[in-house]
Residue, then its C-alpha position, 0 to 999 in steps of 0.5 A: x396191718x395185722x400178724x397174720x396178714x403180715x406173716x401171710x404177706x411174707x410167705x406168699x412173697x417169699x420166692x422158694x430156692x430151686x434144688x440146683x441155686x445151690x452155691x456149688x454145683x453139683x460138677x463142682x461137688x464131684x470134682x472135690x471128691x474125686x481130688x480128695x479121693x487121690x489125695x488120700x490114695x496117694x497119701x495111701x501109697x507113699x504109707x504103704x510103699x513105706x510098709x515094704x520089704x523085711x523092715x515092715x515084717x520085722x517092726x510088725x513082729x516087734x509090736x506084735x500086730x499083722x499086716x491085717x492090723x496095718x491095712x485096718x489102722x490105714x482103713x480107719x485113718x482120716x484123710x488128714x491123717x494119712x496126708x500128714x503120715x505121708x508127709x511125715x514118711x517123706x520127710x523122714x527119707x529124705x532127711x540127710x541129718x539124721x545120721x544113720x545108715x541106710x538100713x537102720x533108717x528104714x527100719x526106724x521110718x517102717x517102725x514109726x509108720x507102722x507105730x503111728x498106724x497102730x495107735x490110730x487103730x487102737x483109738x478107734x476101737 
């Protein structure tokens, strides 16, 4: 059998892949992206419920950002990084070794957030 007669024979035997034979189903594709979605907004959440009150305002003064600059960096940060902040801010409130009251604690967990949010925004840009 010639080249072409056996390059003819394999494209007219080839069977074509309709749009939906895909491995994952469109439903299933949808569904991912609405879990991560509010995994991110939940990750959004915990970061920003961290972000709250005089501790945020003070730790934004003493880095001289704005709140625009906070909401931009969190914008702009992957879904991996924002779950791995928010695990971080979880950590960081209820860990009963760190030894400082209430008040320096907070203000230490807004700091690095706010810290960590701005250096990410800095990469980006």
């Amino acid at each position: 059998m010639s080249g072409g007669a056996l390059l003819s024979l394999l494209l007219l035997g080839a069977t074509p892949l309709a749009a939906a034979d895909h491995v994952t189903s469109a439903a299933e594709i949808h569904s991912q992206l609405l879990d991560r979605a509010a995994a991110r907004e939940a990750s959004i959440g915990v970061v920003r419920g961290a972000l709250e009150g005089r501790e945020a305002a003070r730790a934004l003064t003493v880095l001289g950002a704005t709140r625009s600059d906070l909401e931009r960096g969190l914008a702009q940060m992957s879904d991996a990084e924002l779950s791995d902040l928010a695990r971080r801010v979880v950590a960081l409130k209820t860990d009963p070794r760190a030894g400082l009251t209430s008040g320096e604690n907070n203000f230490l967990i807004v700091f690095l957030v706010v810290a960590t949010v701005l250096i990410v925004l800095a990469a980006v840009d």
